[in-house]
C-alpha positions in Angstrom: 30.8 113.5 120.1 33.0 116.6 119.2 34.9 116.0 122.5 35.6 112.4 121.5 36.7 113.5 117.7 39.0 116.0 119.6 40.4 113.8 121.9 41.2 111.0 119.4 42.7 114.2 117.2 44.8 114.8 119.8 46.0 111.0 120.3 46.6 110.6 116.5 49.0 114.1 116.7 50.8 112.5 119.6 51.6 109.2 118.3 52.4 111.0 115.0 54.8 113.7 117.3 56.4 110.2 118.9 57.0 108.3 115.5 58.7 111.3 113.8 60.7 111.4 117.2 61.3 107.9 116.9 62.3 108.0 113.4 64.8 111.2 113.7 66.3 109.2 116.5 67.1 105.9 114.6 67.8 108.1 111.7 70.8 109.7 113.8 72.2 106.4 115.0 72.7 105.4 111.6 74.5 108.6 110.8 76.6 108.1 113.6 77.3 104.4 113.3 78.1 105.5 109.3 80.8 108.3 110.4 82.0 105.3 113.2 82.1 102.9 110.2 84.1 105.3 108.3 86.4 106.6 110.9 87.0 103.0 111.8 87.9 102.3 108.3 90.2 105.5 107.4 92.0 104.7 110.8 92.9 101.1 109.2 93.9 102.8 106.0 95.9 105.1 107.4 97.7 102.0 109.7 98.0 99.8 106.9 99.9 102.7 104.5 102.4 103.6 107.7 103.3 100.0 107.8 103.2 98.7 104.2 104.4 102.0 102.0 105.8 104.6 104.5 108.1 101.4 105.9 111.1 102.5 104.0 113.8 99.2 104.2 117.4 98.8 103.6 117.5 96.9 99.9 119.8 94.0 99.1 122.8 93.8 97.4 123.9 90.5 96.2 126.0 88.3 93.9 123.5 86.3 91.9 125.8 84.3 89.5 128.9 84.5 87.7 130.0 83.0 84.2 134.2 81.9 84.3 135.6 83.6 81.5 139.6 82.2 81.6 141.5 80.5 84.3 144.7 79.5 85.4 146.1 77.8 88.6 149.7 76.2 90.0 149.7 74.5 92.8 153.5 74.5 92.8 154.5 74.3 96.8 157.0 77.2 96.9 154.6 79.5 94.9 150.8 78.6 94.2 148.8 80.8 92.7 145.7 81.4 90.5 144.7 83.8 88.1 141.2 84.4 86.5 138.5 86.4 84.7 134.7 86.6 85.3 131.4 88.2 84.2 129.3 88.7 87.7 125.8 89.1 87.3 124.8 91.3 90.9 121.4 92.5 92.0 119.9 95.4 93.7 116.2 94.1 94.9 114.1 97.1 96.1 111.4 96.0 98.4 110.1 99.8 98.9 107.4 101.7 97.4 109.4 104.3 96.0 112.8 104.0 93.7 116.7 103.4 95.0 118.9 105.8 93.6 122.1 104.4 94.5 126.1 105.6 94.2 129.0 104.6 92.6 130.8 101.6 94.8 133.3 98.8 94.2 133.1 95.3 95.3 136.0 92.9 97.1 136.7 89.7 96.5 138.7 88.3 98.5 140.7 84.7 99.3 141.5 84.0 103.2 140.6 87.6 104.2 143.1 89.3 101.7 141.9 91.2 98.5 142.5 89.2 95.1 140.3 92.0 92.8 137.6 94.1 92.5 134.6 94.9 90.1 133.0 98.4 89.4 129.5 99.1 89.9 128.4 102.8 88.1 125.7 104.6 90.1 121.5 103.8 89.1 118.8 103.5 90.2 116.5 100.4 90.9 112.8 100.6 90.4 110.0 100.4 93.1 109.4 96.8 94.2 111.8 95.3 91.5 115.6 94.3 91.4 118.3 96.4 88.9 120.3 93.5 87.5 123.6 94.6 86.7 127.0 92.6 84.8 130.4 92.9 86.4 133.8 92.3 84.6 135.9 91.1 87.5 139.6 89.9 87.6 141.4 87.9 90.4 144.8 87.0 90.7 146.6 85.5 94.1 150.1 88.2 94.0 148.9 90.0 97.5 149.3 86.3 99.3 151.8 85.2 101.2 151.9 81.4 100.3 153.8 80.8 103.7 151.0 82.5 105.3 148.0 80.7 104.1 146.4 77.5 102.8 146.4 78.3 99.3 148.5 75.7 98.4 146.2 72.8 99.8 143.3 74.2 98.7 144.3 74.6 94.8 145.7 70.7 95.7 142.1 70.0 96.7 140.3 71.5 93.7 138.4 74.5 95.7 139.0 77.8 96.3 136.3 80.0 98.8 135.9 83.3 97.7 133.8 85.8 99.4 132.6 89.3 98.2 131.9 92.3 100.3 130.5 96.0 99.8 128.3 98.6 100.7 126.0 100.5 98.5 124.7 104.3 99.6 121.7 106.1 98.1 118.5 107.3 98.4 114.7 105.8 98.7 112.5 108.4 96.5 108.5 107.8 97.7 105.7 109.7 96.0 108.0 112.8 94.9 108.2 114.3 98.3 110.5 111.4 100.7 113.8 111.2 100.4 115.5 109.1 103.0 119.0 107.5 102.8 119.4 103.6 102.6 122.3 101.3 102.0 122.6 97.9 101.1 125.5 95.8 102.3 127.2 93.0 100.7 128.1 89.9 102.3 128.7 86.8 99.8 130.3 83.6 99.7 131.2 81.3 96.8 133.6 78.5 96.2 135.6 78.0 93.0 135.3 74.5 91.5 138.7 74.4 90.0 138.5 71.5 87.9 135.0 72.3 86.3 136.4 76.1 86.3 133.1 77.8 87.7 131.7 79.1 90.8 129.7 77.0 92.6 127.0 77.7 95.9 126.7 81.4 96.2 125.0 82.0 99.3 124.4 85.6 100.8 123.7 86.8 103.9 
């Protein structure tokens, strides 16, 4: 009888031995499938950050409207010509994570590919993920083309005038304090003067 007790003593320590064995094991495969999960996890972090905030873009620069303040126009044959004043409203749309801190620059405007004025933009800075709006005073006037060597006659005759604005903005992308890398933005706008409504009309921007 003592024998038996013993023996089943001896079967109940085993089993026990084998279900703490058991128990330790599954216990380690969900530490290791928790540091898996986890590693996993910071690795898709880590990804997502490189491609979303450390993705540092070129940000736009861009004519978004203009307001005619004064105007004035002869489509004489022997010496056309036009002459007038504008408020330009121009953006600078950030699509980082950290600010633009951008230079002083000048925009052209031009008529068949020669200069007719140019507007003043003072150095700033546009916020992260947001667009610095900015107001121009510009003024045009035709005296640097050669009527005989262009269409500006015909086109005052038609009652539209294409315009197109160019320039190049240099700064700075500031992330977290400790980034600095250098960005510019390019200008590269068209827009046609309505003559006889005397505003600009279908800004586009590349």
């Amino acid at each position: 009888m003592a024998e038996q007790n013993y023996q089943q003593k001896k079967i109940d320590m085993e089993s026990d031995a084998e279900l703490s064995k058991e128990l330790k094991r599954k216990k380690r495969m969900k530490l290791m499938a928790y540091f898996a999960a986890f590693a996993i996890f910071q690795t898709i972090v880590i990804l997502v950050f490189s491609l979303t905030v450390m993705r540092i873009k070129n940000p736009k620069f861009r004519v978004r409207s203009i307001t005619v303040e004064d105007l004035t126009f002869t489509s004489t044959p022997n010496s056309p010509s036009f002459k007038m004043s504008f408020n330009a409203e121009v953006g600078v749309k950030n699509t980082n994570f950290g600010h633009f801190k951008f230079e002083n620059t000048t925009i052209s405007f031009d008529y068949g590919g020669v200069q007719v004025g140019e507007a003043f933009v003072a150095k700033g800075r546009a916020k992260a993920r947001s667009t610095k709006k900015m107001t121009v005073i510009v003024e045009l006037n035709s005296n640097n083309i050669i009527p005989a060597n262009s269409n500006l006659g015909s086109d005052i005759s038609s009652g539209f005038l294409t315009l197109t604005s160019h320039s190049k903005l240099n700064g700075k992308v500031h992330l977290m304090k400790i980034i600095k890398k250098k960005k510019s933005a390019q200008m590269d706008c068209t827009m046609t003067l309505n003559l006889e409504s005397r505003a600009i009309q279908d800004i586009n921007c590349k």
